[in-house]
MIBA-581167 format. One record per residue (C-alpha): residue number from 1; residue in three letters; x, y, z. Coordinates in steps of 0.1 Angstrom, whole numbers, always signed. Each point is the difference from the previous one (the first is absolute). Layout:
N
<pt num="NUM" residuo="Ala" u="X" v="Y" w="Z"/>
...
END
This chain:
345
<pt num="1" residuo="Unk" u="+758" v="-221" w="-260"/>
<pt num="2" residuo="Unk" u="+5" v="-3" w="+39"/>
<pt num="3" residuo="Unk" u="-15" v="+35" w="+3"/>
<pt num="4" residuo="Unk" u="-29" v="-13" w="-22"/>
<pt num="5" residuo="Unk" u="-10" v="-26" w="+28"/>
<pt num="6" residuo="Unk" u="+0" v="+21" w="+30"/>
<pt num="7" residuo="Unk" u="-22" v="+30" w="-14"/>
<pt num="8" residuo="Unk" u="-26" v="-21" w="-19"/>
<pt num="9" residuo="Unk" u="-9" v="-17" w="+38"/>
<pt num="10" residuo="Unk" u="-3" v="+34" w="+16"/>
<pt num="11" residuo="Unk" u="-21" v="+11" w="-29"/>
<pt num="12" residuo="Unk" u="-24" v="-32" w="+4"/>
<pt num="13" residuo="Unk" u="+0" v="+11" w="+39"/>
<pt num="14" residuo="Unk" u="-8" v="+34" w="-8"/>
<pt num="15" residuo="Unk" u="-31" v="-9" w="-25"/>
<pt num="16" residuo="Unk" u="-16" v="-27" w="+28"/>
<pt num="17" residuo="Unk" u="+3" v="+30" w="+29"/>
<pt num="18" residuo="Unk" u="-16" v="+24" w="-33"/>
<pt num="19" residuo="Unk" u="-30" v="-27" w="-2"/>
<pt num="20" residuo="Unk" u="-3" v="-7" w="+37"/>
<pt num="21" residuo="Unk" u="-6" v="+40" w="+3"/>
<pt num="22" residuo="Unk" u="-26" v="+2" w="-28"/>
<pt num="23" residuo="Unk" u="-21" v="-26" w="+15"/>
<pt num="24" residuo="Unk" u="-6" v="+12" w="+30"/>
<pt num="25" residuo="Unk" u="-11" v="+35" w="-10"/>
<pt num="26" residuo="Unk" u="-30" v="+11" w="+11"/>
<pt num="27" residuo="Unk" u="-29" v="-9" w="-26"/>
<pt num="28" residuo="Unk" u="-9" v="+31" w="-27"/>
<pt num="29" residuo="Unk" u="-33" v="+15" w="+2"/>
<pt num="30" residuo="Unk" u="-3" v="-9" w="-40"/>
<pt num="31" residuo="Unk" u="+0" v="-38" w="+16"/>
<pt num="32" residuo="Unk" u="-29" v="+12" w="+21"/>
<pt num="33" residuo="Unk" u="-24" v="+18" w="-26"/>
<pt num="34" residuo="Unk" u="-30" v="-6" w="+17"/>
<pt num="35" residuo="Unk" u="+16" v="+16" w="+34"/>
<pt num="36" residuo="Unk" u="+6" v="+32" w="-22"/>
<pt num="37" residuo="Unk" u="-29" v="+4" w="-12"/>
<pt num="38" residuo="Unk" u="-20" v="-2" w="+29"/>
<pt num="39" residuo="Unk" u="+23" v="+20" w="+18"/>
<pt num="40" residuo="Unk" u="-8" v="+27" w="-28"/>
<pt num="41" residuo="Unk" u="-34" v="-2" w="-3"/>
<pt num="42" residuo="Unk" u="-1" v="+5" w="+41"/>
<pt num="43" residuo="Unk" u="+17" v="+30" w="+0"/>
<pt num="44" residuo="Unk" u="-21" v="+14" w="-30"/>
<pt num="45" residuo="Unk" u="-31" v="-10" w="+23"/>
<pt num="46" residuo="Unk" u="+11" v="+19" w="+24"/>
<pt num="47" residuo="Unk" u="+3" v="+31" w="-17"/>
<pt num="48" residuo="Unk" u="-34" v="-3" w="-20"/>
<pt num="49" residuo="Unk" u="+14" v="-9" w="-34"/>
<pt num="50" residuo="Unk" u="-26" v="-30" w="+2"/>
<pt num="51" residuo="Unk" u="+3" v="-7" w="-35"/>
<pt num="52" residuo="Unk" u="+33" v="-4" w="-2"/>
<pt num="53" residuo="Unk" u="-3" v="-21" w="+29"/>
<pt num="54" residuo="Unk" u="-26" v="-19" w="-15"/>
<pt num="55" residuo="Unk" u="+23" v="-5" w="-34"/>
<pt num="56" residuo="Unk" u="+25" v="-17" w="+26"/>
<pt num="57" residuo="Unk" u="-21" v="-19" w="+22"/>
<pt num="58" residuo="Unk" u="-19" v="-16" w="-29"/>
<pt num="59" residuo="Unk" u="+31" v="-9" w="-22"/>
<pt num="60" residuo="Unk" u="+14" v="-16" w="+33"/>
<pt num="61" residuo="Unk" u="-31" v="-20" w="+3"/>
<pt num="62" residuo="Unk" u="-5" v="-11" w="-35"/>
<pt num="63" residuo="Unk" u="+39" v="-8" w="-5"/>
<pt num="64" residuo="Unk" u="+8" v="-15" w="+29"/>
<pt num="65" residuo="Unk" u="-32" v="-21" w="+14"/>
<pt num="66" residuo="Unk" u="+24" v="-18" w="+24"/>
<pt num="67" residuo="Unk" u="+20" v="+26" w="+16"/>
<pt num="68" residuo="Unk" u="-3" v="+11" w="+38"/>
<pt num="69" residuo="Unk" u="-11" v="+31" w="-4"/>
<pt num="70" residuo="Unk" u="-31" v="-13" w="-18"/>
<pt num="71" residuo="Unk" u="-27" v="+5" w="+29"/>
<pt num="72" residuo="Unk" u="+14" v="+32" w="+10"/>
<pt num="73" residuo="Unk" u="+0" v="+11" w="-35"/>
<pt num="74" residuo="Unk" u="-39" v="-12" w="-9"/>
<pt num="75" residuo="Unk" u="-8" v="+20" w="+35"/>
<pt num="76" residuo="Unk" u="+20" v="+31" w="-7"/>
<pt num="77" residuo="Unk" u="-15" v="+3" w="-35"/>
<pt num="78" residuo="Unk" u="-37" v="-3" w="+19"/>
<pt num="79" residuo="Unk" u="+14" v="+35" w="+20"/>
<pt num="80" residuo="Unk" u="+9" v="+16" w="-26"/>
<pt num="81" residuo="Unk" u="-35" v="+3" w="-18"/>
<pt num="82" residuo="Unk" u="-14" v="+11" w="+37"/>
<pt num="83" residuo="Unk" u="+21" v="+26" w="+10"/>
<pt num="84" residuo="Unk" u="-7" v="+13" w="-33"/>
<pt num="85" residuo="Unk" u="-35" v="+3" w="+13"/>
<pt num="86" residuo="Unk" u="-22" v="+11" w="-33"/>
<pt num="87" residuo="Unk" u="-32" v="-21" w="-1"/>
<pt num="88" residuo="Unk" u="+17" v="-21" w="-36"/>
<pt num="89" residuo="Unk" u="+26" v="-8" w="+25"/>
<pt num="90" residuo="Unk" u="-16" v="-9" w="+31"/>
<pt num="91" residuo="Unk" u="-20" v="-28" w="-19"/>
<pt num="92" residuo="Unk" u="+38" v="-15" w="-15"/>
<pt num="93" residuo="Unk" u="+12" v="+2" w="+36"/>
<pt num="94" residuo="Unk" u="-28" v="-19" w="+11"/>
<pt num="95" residuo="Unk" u="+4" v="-26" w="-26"/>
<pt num="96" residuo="Unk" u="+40" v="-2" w="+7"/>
<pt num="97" residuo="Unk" u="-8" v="-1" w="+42"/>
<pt num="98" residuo="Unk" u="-23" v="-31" w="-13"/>
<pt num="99" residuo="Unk" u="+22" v="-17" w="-25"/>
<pt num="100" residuo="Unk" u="+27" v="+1" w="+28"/>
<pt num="101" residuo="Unk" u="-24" v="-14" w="+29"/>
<pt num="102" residuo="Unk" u="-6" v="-29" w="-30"/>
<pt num="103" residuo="Unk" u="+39" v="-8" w="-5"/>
<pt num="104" residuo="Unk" u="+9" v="+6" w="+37"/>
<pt num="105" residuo="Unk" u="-25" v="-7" w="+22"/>
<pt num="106" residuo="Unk" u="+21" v="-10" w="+32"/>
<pt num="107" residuo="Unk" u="+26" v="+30" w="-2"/>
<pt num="108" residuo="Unk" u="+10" v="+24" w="+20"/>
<pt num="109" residuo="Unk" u="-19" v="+29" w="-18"/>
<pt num="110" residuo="Unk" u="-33" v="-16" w="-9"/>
<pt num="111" residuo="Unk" u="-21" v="+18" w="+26"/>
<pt num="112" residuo="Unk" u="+17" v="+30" w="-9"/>
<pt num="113" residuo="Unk" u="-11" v="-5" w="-36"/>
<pt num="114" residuo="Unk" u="-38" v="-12" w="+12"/>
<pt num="115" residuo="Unk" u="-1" v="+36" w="+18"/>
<pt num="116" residuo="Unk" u="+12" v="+17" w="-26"/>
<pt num="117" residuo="Unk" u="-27" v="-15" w="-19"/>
<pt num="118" residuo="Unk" u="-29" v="+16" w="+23"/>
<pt num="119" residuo="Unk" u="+22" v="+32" w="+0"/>
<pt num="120" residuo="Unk" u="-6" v="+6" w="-38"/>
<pt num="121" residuo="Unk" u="-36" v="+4" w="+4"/>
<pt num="122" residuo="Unk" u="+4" v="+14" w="+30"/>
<pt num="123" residuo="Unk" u="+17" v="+30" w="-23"/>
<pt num="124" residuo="Unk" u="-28" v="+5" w="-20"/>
<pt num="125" residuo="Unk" u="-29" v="-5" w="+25"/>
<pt num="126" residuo="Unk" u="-27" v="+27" w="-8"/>
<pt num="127" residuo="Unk" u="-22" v="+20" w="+23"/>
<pt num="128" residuo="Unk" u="-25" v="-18" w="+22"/>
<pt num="129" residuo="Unk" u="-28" v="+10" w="-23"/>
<pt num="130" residuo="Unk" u="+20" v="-8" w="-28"/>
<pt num="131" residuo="Unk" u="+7" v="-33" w="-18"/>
<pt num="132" residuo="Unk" u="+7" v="-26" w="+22"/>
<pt num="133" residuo="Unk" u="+20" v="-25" w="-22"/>
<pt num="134" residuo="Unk" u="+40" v="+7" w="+8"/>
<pt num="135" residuo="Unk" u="-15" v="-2" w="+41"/>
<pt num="136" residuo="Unk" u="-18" v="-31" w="+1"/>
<pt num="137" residuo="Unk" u="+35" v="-16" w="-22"/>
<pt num="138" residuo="Unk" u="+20" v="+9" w="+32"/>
<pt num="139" residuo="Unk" u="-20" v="-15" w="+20"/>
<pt num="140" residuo="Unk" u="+1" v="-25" w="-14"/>
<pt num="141" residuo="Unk" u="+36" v="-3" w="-6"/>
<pt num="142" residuo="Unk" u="+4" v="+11" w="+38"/>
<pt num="143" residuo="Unk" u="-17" v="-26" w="+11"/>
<pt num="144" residuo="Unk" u="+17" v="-28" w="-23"/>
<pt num="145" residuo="Unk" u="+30" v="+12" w="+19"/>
<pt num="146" residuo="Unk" u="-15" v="-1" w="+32"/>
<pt num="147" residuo="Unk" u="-8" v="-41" w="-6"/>
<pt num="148" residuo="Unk" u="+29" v="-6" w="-21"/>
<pt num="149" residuo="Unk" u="+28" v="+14" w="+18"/>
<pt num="150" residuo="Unk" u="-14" v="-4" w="+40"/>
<pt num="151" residuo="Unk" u="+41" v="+2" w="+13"/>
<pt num="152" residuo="Unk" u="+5" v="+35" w="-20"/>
<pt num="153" residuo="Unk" u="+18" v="+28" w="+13"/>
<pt num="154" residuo="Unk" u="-22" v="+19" w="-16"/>
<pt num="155" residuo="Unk" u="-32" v="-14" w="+12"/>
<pt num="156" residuo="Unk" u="-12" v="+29" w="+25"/>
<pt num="157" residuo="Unk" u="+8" v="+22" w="-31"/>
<pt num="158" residuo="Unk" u="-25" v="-17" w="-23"/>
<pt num="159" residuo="Unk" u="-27" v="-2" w="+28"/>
<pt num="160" residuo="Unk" u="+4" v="+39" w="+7"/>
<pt num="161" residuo="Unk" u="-4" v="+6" w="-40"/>
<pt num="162" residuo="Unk" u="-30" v="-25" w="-1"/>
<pt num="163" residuo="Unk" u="-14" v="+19" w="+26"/>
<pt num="164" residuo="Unk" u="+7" v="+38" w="-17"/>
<pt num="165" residuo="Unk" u="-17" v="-21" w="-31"/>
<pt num="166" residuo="Unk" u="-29" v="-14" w="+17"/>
<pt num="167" residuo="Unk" u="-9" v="+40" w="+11"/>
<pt num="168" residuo="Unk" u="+3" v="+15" w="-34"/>
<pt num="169" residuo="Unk" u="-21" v="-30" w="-7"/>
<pt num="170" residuo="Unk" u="-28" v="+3" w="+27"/>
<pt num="171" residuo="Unk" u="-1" v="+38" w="-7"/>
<pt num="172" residuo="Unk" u="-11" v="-11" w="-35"/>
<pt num="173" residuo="Unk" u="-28" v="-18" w="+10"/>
<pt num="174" residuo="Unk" u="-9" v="+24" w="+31"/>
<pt num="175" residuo="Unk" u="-4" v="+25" w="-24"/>
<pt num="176" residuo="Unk" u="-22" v="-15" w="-26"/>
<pt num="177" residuo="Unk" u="-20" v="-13" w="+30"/>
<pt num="178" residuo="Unk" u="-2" v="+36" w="+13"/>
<pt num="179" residuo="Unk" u="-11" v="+9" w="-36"/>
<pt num="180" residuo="Unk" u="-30" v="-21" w="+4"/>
<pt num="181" residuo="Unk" u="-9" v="+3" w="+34"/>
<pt num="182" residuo="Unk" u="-7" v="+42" w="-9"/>
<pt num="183" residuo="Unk" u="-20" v="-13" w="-28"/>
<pt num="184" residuo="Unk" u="-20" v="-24" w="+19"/>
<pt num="185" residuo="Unk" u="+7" v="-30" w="-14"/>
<pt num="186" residuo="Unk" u="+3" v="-21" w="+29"/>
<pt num="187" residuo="Unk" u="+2" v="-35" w="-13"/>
<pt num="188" residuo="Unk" u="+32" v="+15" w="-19"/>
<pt num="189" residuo="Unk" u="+17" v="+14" w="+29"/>
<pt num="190" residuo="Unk" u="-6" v="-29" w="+22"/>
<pt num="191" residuo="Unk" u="+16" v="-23" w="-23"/>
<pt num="192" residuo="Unk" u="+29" v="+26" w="-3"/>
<pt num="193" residuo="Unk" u="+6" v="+8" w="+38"/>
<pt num="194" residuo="Unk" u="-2" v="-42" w="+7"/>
<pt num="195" residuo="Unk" u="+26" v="-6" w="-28"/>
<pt num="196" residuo="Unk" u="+22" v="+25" w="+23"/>
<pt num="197" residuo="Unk" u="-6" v="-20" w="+32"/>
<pt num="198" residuo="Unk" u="+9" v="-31" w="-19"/>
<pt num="199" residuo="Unk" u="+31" v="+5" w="-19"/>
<pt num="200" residuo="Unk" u="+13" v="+28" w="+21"/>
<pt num="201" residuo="Unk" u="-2" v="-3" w="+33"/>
<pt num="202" residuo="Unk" u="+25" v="+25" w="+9"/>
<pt num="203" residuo="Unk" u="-11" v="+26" w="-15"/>
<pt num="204" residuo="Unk" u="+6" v="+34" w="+18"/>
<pt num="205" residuo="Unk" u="-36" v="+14" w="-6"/>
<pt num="206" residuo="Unk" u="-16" v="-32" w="+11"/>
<pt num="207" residuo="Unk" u="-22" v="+19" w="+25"/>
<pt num="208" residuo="Unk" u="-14" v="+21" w="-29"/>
<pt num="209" residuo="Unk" u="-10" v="-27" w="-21"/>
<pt num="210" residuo="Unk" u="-16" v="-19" w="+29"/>
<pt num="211" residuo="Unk" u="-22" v="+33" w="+8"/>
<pt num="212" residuo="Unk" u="-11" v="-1" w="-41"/>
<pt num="213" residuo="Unk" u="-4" v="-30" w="+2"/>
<pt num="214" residuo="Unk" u="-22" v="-5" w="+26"/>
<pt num="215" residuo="Unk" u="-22" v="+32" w="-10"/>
<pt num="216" residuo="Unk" u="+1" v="-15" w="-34"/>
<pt num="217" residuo="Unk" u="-19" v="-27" w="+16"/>
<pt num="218" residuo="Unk" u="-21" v="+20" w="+26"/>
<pt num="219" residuo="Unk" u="-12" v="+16" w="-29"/>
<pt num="220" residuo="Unk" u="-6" v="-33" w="-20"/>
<pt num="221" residuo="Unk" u="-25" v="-8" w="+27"/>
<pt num="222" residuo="Unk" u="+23" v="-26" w="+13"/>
<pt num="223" residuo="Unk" u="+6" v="+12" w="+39"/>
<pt num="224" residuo="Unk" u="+6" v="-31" w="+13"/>
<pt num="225" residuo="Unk" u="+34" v="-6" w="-22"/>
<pt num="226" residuo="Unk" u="+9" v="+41" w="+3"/>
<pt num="227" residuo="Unk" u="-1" v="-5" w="+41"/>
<pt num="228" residuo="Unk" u="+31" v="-28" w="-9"/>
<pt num="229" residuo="Unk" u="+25" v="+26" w="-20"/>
<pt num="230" residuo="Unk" u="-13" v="+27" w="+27"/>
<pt num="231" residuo="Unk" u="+14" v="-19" w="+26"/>
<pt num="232" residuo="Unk" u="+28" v="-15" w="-14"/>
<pt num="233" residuo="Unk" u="+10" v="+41" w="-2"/>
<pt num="234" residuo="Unk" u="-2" v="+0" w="+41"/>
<pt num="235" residuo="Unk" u="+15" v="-35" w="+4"/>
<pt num="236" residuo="Unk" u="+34" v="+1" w="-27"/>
<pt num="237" residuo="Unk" u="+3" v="+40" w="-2"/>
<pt num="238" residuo="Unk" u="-3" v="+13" w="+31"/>
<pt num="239" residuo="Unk" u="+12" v="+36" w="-2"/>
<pt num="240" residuo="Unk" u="-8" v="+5" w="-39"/>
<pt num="241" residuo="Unk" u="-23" v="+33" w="-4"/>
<pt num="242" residuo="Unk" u="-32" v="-24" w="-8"/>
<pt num="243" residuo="Unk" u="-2" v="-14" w="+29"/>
<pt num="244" residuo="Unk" u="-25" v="+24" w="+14"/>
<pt num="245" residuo="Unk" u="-21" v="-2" w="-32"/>
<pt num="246" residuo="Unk" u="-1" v="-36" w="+6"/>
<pt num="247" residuo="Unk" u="-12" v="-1" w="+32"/>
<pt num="248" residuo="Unk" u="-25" v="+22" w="-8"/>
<pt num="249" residuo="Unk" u="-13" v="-23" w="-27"/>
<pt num="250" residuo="Unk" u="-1" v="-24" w="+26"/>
<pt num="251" residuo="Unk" u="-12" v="+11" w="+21"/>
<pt num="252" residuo="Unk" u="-31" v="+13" w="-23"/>
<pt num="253" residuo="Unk" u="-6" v="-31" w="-8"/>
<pt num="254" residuo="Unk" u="-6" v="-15" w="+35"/>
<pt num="255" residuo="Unk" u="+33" v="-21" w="-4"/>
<pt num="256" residuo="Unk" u="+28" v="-8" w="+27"/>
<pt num="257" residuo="Unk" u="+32" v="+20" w="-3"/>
<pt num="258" residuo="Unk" u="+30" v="-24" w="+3"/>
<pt num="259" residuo="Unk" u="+36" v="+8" w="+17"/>
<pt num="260" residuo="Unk" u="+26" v="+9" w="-16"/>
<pt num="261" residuo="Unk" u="+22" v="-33" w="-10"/>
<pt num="262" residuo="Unk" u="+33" v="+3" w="+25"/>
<pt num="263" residuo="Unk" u="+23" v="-10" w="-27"/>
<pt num="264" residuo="Unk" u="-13" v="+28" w="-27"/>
<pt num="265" residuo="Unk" u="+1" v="+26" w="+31"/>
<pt num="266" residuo="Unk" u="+36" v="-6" w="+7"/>
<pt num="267" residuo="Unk" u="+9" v="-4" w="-37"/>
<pt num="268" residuo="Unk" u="-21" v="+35" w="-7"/>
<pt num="269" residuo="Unk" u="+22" v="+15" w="+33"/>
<pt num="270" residuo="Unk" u="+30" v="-10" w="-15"/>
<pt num="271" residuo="Unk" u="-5" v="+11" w="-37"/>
<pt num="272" residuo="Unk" u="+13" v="+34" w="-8"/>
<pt num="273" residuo="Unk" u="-28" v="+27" w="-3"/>
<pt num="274" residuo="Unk" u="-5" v="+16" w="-32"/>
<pt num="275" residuo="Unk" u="+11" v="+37" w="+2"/>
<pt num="276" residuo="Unk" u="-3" v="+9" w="-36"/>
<pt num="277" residuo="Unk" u="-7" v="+35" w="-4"/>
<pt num="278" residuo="Unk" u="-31" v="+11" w="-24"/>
<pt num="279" residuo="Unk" u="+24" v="+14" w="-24"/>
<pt num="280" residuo="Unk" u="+25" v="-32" w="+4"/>
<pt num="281" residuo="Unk" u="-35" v="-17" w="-10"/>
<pt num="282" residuo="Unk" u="-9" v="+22" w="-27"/>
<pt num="283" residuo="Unk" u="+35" v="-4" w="-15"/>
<pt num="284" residuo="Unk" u="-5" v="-40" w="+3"/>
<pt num="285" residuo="Unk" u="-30" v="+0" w="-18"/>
<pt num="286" residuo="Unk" u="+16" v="+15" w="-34"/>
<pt num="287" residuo="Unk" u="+37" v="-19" w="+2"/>
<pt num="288" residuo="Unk" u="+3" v="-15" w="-33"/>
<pt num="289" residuo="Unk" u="+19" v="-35" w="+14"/>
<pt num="290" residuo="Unk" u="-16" v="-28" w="+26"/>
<pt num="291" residuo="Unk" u="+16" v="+1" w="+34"/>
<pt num="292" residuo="Unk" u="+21" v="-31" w="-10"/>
<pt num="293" residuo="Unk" u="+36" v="+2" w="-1"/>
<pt num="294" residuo="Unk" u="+26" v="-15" w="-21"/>
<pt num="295" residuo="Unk" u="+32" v="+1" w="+18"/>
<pt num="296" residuo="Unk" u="+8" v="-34" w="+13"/>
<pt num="297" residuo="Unk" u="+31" v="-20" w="+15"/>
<pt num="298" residuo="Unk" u="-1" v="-25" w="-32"/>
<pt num="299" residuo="Unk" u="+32" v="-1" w="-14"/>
<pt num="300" residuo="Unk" u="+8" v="+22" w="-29"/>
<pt num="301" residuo="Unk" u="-23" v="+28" w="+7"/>
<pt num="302" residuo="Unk" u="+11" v="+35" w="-11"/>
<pt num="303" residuo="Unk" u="-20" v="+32" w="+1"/>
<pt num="304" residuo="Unk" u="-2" v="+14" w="-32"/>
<pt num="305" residuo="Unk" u="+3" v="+34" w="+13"/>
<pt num="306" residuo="Unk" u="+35" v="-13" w="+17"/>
<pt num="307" residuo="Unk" u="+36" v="+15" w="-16"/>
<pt num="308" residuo="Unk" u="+17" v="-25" w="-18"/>
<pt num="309" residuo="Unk" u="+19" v="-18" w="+26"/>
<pt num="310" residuo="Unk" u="+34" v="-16" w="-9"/>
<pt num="311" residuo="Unk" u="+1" v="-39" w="-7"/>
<pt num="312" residuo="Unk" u="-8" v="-18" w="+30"/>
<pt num="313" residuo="Unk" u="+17" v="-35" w="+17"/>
<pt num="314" residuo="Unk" u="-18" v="-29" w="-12"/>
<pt num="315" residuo="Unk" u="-14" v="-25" w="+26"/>
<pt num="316" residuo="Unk" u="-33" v="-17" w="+1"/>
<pt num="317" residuo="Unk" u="-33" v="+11" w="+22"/>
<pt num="318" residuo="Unk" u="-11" v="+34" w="+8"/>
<pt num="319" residuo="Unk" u="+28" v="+29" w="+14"/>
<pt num="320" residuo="Unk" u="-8" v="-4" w="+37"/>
<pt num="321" residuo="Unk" u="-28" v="+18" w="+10"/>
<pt num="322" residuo="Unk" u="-13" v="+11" w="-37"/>
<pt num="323" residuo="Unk" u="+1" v="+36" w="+1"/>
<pt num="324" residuo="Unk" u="+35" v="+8" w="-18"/>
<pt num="325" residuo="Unk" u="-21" v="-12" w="-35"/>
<pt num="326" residuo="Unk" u="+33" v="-19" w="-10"/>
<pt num="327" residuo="Unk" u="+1" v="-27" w="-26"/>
<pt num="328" residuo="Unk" u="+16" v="-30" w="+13"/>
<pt num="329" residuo="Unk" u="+1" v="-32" w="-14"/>
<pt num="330" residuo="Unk" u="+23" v="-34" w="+7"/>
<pt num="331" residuo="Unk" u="+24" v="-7" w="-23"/>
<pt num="332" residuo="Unk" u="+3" v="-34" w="+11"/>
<pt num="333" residuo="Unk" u="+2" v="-28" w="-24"/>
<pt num="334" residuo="Unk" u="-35" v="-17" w="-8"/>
<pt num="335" residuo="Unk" u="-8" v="-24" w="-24"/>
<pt num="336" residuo="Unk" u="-27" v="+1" w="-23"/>
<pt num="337" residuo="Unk" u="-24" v="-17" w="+21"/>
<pt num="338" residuo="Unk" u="+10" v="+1" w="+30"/>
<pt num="339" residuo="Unk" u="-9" v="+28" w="+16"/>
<pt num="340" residuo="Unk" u="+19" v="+13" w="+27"/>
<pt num="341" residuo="Unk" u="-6" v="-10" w="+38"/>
<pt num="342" residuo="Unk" u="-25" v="+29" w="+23"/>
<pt num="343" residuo="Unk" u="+23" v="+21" w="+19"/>
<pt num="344" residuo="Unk" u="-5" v="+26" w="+27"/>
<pt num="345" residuo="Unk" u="+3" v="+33" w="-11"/>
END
C-alpha cells in the first residue's frame, strides 16, 4: 500500500512533464494547409507544371479566403497563365493581373501586375503594317501605369516600352502616309504625316515625315504652310539628311532659312548616330516581332526559354535588379483587405 502512494505521484509528475512537452512542439504542417499548398503550387510554378500549380493556387483561394497567403496566391495564379504565353493564356493572365489590381490595389506587387498587363499585348504585337489592336492596348495600359503608379520602380521601364510602342505605332501610320503620298493623294497624306507630329513627337524618322509633309503640301498648292514644316527640318533637326532639301525648298520659294535651335543641335550631337548596315536594314525590314521587348524587372518574370530553376526564397518586390527572372513573393501575413504596406525592393 505504502509503495502504492509513492509511484502513483511520480507517475502524475511524469504525465504533466509528457503534456508540457507536447504543447510546445512545433505546429504540423497539416495545422497549416493553406501554407502547404501554396508552398506546392510554388514549386510546381517554377518548374512549368502550371496546371498543377493552378489546381493548388485555386483550391487555396477558394478554401481558404482568409488565409495569408491569399494575395500572393491570386498574383501567382495571374503568372502562371503568362509565362504560359499562348495567346488563350495571355488574355486569362490579363484578367488575373486585373482581378488582383481590383482586390489589392495598395500592395506591394500592383505595379508589377499593371505592367504585366501592357506586357501581354506587348507579346502579341503584330508588324507595323499589321493590325494595330494588341499595340494601341499597351499603350494604353503603359500609360495607366505611368499615372497610376508615379513612385514605381519600374517607371523608366514603362516609359522606354511606351516609347518602343509609340515607334511601331508611328511606323504604322508613316507608312500608310507614304502609301498615299506615291499615289498622290495629298489631302490623305497630310492628314497622316500631321497625326505623326501630334501623337508622336519622338518619333525617330520625324525628319522624313516633315519633308512629306511639307511636299505634300507644296504640291497641294499650299507654299505658305510647306515653308513652316521646311523650316521646322533646319530649326529641330539639324544634322538629319533633309536638311539640305529643305533649304532648298526654301530657299525656292523666296523664304528666310532659320538657325538651327541650340537645344536640338546639342541634343542631335549627343544622340548616337545610326550605323546600321544596308544588310542590318534589309534584315530589319523582314523580322517577324516589333522592336519591343518583354524582359522586365517586375517581379515574377521568367523567360520561357529559361531551365527550370529550383524553388526560389519567397520575399515580396522584384529580385534586386530584375534580371535573375526569379519568382519572389512575401509570405507575410495579410488580411483580406488589407493589402500589404509599399516596400522598396
Amino acid at each position: 500500500m505504502r509503495t502504492f502512494f509513492v509511484v502513483l505521484p511520480l507517475f502524475l509528475l511524469l504525465l504533466s512533464c509528457g503534456k508540457k512537452v507536447a504543447t510546445n512542439a512545433p505546429a504540423s504542417n497539416l495545422e497549416e494547409p493553406d501554407r502547404v499548398l501554396f508552398e506546392k503550387a510554388m514549386r510546381d510554378l517554377e518548374k512549368n507544371k502550371f496546371i498543377v500549380s493552378r489546381l493548388n493556387l485555386q483550391t487555396l483561394i477558394n478554401t481558404y479566403p482568409d488565409s495569408e497567403f491569399l494575395p500572393q496566391a491570386k498574383y501567382a495564379l495571374a503568372e502562371s497563365f503568362y509565362r504560359e504565353n499562348s495567346n488563350s493564356s495571355m488574355n486569362q493572365a490579363e484578367a488575373e493581373f486585373k482581378d488582383y489590381i481590383t482586390f489589392f490595389p495598395a500592395s506591394d506587387l500592383a505595379d508589377d501586375a499593371q505592367l504585366k498587363i501592357a506586357l501581354t499585348h506587348v507579346r502579341r504585337m503584330e508588324k507595323p503594317d499589321r493590325d494595330r489592336t494588341q499595340a494601341l492596348l499597351a499603350e494604353s495600359e503603359l500609360k495607366a501605369l505611368i499615372e497610376h503608379y508615379p513612385d514605381s520602380p519600374l517607371l523608366d521601364e514603362a516609359k522606354e516600352k511606351l516609347r518602343g510602342i509609340q515607334e511601331v505605332l508611328a511606323e504604322g501610320v508613316d507608312r500608310i502616309a507614304n502609301f498615299y503620298y506615291l499615289r498622290r493623294s495629298y489631302p490623305a497624306a497630310i492628314g497622316r504625316y500631321k497625326e505623326i507630329m501630334t501623337k508622336y513627337p519622338d518619333y525617330s524618322k520625324m525628319p522624313d515625315a516633315l519633308y512629306y509633309l511639307a511636299e505634300s503640301l507644296r504640291h497641294s498648292n499650299n507654299e505658305p504652310e510647306a515653308a513652316i514644316y521646311y523650316a521646322r527640318i533646319v530649326t529641330d533637326h539639324p544634322l538629319s539628311d533633309r536638311v539640305d532639301e529643305a533649304k532648298h525648298r526654301l530657299m525656292a520659294m523666296n523664304m528666310p532659312i532659320p538657325e538651327a535651335n541650340p537645344v536640338a543641335l546639342a541634343r542631335a550631337q549627343a544622340a548616337p548616330r545610326d550605323e546600321k548596315s544596308i544588310i542590318g536594314k534589309m534584315f530589319g525590314l523582314v523580322r517577324h516581332r516589333p522592336p519591343v521587348s518583354t524582359d522586365t524587372a517586375a517581379a515574377s518574370s521568367a523567360a520561357e526559354e529559361e531551365e527550370n530553376t529550383a524553388p526560389t526564397s519567397v520575399r515580396g518586390g522584384t529580385s534586386g535588379s530584375g534580371d535573375t527572372g526569379d519568382f519572389n513573393i512575401d509570405s507575410k501575413v495579410v488580411q483580406p483587405g488589407k493589402p500589404p504596406a509599399k516596400k522598396l525592393r
